[in-house]
SERO-4910 file (N, C-alpha, C, O; in steps of 0.05 Angstrom, whole numbers):
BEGIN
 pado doro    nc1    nc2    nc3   cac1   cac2   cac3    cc1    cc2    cc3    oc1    oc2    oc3
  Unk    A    -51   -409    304    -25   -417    293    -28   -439    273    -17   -436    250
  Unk    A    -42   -462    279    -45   -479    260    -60   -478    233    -57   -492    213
  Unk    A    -78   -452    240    -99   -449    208    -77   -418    189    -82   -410    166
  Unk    A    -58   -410    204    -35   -398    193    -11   -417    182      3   -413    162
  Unk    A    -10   -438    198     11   -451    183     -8   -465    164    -10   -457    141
  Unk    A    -24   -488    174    -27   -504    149    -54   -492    122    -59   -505    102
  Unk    A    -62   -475    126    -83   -465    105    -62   -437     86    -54   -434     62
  Unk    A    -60   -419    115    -41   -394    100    -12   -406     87     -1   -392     70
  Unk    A      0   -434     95     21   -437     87     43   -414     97     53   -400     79
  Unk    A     48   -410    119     53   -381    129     67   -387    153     54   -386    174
  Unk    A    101   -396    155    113   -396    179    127   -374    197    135   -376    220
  Unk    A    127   -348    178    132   -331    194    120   -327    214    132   -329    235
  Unk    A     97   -322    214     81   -315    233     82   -337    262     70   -332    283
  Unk    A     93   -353    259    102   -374    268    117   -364    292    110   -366    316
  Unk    A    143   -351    279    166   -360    302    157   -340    330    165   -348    353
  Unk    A    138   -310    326    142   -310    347    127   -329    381    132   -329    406
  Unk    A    111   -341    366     98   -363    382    123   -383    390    128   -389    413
  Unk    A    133   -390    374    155   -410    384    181   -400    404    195   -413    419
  Unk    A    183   -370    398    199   -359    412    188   -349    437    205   -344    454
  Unk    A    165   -346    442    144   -346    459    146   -316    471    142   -310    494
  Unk    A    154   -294    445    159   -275    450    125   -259    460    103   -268    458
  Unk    A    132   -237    468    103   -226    477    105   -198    464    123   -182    463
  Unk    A     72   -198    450     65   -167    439     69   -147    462     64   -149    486
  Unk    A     81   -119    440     83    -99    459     59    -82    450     48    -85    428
  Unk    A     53    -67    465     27    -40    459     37    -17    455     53     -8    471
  Unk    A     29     -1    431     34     21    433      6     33    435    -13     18    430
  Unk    A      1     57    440    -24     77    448     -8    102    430     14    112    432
  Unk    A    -34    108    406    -28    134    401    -48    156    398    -69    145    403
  Unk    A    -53    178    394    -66    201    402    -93    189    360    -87    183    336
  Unk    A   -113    193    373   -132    193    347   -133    210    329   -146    228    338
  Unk    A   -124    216    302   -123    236    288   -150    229    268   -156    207    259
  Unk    A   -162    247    265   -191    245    244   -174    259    227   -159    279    230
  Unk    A   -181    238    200   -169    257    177   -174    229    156   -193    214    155
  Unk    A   -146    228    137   -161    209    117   -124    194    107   -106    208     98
  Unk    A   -120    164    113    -98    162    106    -81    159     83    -89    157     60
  Unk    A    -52    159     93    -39    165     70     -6    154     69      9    154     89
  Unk    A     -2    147     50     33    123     51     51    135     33     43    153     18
  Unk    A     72    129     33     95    129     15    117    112     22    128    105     43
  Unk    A    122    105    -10    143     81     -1    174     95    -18    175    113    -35
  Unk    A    189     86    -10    216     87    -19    234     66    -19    233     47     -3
  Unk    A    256     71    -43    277     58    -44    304     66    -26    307     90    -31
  Unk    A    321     61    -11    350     79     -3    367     63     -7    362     40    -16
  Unk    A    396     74     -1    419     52    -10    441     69     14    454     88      6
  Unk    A    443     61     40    469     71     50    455    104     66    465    126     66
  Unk    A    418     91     86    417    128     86    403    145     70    387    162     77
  Unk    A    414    138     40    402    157     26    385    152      0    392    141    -21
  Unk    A    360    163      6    335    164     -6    336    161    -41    336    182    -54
  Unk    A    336    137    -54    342    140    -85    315    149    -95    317    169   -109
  Unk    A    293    141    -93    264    146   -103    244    141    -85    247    128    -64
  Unk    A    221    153    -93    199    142    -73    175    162    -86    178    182   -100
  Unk    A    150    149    -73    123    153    -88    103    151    -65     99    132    -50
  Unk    A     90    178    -64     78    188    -43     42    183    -48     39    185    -72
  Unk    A     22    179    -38     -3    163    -39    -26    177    -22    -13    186     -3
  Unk    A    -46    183    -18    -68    181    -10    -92    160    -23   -101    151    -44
  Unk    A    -97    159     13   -117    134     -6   -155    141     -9   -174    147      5
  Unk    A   -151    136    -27   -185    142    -33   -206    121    -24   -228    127    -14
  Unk    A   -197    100    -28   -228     72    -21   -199     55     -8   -175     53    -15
  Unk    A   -217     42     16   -200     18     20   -226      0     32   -249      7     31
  Unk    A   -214    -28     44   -226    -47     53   -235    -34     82   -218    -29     99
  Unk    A   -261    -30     87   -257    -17    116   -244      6    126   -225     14    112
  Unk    A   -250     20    153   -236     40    163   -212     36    165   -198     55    160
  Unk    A   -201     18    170   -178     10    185   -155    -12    163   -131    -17    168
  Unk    A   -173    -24    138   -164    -46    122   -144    -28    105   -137     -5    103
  Unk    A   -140    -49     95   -110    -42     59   -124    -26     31   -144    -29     17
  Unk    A   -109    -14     33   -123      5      5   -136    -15    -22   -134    -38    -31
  Unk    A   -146      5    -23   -170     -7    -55   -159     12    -85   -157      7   -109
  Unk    A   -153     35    -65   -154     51    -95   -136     70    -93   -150     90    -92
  Unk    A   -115     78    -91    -98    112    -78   -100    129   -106   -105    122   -129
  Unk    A    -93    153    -94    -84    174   -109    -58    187   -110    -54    200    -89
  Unk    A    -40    189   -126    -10    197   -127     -9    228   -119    -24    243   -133
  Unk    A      9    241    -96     10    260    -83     34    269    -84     53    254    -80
  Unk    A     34    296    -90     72    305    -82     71    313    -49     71    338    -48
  Unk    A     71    304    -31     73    309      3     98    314     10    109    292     12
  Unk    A    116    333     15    138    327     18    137    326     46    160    322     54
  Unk    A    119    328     69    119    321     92    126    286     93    131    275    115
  Unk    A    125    278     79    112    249     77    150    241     71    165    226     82
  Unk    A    152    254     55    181    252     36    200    250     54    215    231     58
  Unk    A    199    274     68    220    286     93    226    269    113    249    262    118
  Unk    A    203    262    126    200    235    145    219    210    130    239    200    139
  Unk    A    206    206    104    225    182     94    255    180     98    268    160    106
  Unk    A    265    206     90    294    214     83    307    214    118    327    200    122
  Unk    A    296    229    141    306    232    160    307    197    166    329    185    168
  Unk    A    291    190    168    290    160    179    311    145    167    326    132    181
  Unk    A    313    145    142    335    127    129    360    143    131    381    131    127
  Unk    A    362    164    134    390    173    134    393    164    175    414    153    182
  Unk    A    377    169    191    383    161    212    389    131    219    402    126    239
  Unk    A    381    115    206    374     86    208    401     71    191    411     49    194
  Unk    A    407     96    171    421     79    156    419     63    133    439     55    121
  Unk    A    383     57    125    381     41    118    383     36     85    389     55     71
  Unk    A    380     15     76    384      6     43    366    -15     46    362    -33     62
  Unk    A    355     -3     21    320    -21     10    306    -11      7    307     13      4
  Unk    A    279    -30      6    259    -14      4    239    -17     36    236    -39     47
  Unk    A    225     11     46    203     11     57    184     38     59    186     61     50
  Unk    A    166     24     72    138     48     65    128     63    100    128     54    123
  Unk    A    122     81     92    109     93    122     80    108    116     73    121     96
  Unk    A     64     99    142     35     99    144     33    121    155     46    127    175
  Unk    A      9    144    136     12    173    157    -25    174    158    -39    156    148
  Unk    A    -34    199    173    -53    202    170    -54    239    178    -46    254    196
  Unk    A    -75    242    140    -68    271    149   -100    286    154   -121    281    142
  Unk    A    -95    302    175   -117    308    187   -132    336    172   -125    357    160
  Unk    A   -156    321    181   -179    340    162   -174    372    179   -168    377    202
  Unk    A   -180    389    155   -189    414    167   -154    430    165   -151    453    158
  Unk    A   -129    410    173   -107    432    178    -88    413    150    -73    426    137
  Unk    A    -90    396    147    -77    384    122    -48    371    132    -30    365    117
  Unk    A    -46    370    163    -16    364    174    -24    328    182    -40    312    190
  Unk    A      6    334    170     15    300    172     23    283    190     43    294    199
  Unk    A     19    258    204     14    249    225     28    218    209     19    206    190
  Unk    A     58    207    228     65    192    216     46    163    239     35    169    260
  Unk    A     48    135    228     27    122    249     45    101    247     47     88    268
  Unk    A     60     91    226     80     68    226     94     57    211     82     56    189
  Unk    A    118     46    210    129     39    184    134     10    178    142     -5    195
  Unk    A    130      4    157    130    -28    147    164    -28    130    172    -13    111
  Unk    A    178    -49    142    202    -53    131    196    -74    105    200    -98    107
  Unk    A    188    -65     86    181    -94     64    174    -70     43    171    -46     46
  Unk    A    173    -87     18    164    -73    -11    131    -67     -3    117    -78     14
  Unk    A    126    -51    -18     94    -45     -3     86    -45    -39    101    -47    -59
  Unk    A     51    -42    -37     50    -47    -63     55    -20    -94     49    -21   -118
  Unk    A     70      0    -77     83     17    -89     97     20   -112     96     32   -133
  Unk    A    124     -8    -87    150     -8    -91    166    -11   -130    186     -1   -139
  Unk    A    141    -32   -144    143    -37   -170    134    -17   -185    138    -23   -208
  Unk    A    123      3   -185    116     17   -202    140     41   -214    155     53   -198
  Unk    A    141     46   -242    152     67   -256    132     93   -259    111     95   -271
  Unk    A    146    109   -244    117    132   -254    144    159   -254    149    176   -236
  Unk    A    157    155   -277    172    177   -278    203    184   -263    217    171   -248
  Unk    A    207    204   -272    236    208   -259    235    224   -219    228    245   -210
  Unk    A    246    202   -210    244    201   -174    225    188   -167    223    186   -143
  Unk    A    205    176   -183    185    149   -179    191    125   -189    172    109   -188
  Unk    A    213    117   -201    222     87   -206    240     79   -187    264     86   -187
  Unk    A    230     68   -174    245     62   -148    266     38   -155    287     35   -142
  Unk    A    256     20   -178    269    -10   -189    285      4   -203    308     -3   -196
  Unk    A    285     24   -221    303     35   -230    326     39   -217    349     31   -220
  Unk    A    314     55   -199    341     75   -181    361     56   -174    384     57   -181
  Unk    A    349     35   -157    358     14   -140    385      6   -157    408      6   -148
  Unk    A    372     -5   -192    388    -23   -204    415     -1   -211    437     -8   -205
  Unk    A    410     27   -225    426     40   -228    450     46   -206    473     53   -210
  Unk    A    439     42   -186    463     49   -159    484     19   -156    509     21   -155
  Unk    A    468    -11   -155    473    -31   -151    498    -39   -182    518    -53   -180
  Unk    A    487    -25   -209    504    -30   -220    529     -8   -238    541    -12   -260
  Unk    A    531     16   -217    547     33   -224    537     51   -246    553     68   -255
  Unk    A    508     48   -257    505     66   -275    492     88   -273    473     86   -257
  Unk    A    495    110   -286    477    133   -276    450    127   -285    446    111   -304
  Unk    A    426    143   -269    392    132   -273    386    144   -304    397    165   -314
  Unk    A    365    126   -318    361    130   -344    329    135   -344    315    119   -356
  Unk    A    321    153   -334    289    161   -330    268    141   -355    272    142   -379
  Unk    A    253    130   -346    238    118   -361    209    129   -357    200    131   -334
  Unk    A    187    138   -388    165    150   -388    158    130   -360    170    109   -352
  Unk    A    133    145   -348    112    129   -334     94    114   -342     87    116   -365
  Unk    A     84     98   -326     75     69   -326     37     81   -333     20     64   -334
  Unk    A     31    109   -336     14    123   -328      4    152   -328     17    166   -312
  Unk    A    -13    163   -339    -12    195   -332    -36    197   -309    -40    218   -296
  Unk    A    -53    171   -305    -71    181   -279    -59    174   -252    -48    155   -242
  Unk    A    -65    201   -242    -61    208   -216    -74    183   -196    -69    181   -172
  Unk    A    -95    164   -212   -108    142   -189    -96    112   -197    -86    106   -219
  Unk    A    -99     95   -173    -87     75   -182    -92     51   -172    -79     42   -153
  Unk    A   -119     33   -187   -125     17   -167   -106    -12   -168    -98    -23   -188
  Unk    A   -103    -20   -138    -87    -50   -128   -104    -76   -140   -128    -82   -142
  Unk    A    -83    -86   -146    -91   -107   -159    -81   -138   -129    -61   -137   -115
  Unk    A    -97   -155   -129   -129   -149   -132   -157   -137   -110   -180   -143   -104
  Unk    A   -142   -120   -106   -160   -117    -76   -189    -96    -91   -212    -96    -81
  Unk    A   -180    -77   -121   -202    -72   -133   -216    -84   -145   -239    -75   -149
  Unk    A   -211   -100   -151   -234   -120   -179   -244   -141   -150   -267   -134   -144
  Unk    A   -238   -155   -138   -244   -174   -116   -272   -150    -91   -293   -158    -81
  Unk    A   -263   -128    -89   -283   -106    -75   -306   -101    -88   -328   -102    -78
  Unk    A   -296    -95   -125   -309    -88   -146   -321    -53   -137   -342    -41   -136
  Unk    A   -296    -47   -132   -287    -21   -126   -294      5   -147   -280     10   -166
  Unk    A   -323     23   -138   -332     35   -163   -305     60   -179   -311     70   -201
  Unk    A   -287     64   -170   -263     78   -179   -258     59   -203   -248     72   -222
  Unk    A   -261     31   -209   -242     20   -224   -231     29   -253   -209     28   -262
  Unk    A   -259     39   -265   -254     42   -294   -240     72   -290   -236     83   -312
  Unk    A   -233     83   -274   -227    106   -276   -199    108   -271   -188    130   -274
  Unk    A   -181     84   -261   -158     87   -252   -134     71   -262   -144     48   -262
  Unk    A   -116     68   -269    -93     58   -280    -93     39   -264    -84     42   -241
  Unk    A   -102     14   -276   -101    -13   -266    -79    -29   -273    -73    -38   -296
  Unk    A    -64    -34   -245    -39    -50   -241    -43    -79   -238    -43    -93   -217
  Unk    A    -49    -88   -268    -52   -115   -280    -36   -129   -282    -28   -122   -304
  Unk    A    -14   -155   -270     -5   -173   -290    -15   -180   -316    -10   -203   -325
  Unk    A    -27   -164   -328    -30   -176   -358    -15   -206   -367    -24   -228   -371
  Unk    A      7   -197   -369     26   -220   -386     27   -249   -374     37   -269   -385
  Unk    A     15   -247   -346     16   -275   -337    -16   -273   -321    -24   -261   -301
  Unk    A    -29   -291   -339    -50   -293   -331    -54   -314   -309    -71   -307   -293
  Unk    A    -42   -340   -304    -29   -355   -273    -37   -347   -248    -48   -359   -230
  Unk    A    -24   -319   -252    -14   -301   -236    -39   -288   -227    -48   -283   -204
  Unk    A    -47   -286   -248    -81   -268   -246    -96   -272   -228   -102   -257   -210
  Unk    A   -109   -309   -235   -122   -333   -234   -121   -336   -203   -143   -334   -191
  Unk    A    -94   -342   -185    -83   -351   -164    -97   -328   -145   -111   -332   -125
  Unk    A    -90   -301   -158    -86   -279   -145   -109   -274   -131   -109   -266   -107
  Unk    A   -136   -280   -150   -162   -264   -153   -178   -291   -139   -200   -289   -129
  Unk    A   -165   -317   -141   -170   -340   -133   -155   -349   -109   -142   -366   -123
  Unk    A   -147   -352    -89   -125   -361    -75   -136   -390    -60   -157   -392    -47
  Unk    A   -119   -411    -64   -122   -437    -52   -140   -432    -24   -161   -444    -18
  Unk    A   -125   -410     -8   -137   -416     24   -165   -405     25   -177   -401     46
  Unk    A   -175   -398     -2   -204   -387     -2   -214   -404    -27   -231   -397    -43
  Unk    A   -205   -422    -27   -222   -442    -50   -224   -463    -36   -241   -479    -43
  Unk    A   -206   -470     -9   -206   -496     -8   -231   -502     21   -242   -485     36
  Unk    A   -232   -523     20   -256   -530     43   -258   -522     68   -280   -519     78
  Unk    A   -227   -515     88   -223   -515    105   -228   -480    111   -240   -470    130
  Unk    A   -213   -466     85   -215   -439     78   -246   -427     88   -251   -409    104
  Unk    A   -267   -446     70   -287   -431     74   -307   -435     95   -327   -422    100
  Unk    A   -295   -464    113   -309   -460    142   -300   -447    161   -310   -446    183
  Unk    A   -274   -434    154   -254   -407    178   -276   -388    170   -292   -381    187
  Unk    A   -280   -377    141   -287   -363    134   -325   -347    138   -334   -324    136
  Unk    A   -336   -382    145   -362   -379    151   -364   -374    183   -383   -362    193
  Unk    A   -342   -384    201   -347   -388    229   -342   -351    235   -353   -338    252
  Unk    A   -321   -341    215   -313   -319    224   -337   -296    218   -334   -275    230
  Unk    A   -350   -299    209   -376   -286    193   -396   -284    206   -410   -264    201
  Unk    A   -406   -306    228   -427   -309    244   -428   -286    262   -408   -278    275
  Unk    A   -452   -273    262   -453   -241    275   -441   -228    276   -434   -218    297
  Unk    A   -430   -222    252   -417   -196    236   -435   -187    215   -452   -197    200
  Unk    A   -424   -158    221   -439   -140    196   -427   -134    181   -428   -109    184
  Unk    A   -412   -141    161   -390   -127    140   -402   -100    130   -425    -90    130
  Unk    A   -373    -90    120   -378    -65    106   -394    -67     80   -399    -91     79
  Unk    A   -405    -55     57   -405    -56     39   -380    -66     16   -357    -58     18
  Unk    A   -388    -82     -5   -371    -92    -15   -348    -78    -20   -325    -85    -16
  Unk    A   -356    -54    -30   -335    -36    -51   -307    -23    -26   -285    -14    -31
  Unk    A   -321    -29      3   -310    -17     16   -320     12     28   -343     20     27
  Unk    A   -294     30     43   -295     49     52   -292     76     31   -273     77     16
  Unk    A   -306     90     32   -291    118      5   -285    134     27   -302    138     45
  Unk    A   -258    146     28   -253    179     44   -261    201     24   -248    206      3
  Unk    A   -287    216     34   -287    237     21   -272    262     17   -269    277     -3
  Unk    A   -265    263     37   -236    285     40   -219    283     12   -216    304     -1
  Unk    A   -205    255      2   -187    253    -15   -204    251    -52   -194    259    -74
  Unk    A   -232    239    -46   -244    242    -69   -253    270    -76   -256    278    -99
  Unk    A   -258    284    -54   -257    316    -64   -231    328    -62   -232    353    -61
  Unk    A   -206    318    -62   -187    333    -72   -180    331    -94   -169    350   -105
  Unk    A   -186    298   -108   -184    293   -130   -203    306   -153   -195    308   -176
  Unk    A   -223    313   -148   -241    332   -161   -239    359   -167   -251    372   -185
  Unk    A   -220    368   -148   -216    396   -141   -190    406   -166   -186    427   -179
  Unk    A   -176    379   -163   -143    382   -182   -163    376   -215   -161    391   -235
  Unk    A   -176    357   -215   -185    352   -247   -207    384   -255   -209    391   -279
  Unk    A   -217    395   -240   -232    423   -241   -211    446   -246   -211    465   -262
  Unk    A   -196    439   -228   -166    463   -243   -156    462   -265   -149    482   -278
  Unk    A   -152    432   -274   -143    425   -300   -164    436   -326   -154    450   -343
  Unk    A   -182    432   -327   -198    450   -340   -201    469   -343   -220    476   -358
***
């Protein structure tokens, strides 16, 4: 609690300690396969945009993506739409699937109520999710704006350049360019520069074997991506 509040600067994480609430468990069935997200916008229920993902490299089996690939899933889609039209909800969130090798069926695993790192991107008409949002919020009909992109890959900024993620040069890198600050902080962050940072960081390290830098690759999704650029030809 204390190296979350005072290093992470981070009181959410906070209250449920103070509330002295207790974790619940869920248990779910193991699906082998290779995962996969989509986030959306809704307003009232209903689904304005959203942008569907497989991920190719991430941090570890289990860590945050490094690198995805843009997917039309409408299993992925469907899930979104039933949930927010059941829920009701307006905003933005993303749901975690995992689709299994060998039958290609989709396996939802959980959903995050927050912007995911999706949520900002323009990639066309029913993928600008900031679009949609603003067009509904201010009475105007949606005005499709080109994409931000024509590659299908897309590495996170900065979880690729910080991995040094061998996908990089190959994928539409989601740079703050215009504010380099931003960059600096990002790729740099206080709670890993500062002193206290890097003795959490060494104590946590002691007899551990990390992954390789670059991370995890799912082969499954890098041979699908191979498979679509071979058709294209």
């Amino acid at each position: 609690m204390m190296k979350r509040l005072i290093l992470n600067r981070d009181r959410v994480r906070n209250w449920a300690w103070r509330d002295r609430s207790q974790p619940s468990i869920t248990v779910q069935s193991r699906i082998q396969g290779r995962p996969a997200n989509c986030a959306v916008v809704c307003r009232e229920g209903r689904v304005l945009a959203g942008i569907g993902v497989e991920v190719v490299s991430a941090l570890g089996l289990q860590g945050p993506a490094i690198v995805v690939r843009v997917v039309e899933n409408s299993d992925m889609m469907q899930a979104a739409k039933r949930i927010a039209r059941r829920l009701e909800l307006s905003g933005f969130f993303g749901l975690d699937f995992m689709i299994e090798d060998g039958t290609d069926l989709t396996y939802l695993i959980e959903m995050n109520p927050r912007c995911t790192p999706l949520s900002h991107l323009q990639l066309g008409t029913g993928r600008d999710m900031v679009g949609a949002l603003h067009a509904q919020l201010v009475g105007q009909s949606f005005r499709a704006t080109p994409s931000v992109t024509q590659s299908e890959m897309i590495a996170y900024f900065p979880q690729a350049w910080t991995s040094q993620s061998e996908f990089l040069r190959t994928s539409f890198q989601d740079l703050p360019e215009d504010e380099p600050e931003l960059i600096e902080v990002l790729l740099h962050p206080w709670s890993e520069r500062s002193l206290l940072g890097r003795a959490i960081d060494a104590l946590r390290s002691v007899g551990k074997t990390d992954l390789p830098a670059q991370g995890y690759v799912f082969p499954a999704a890098v041979a699908a991506l191979a498979a679509s650029e071979m058709s294209e030809v």
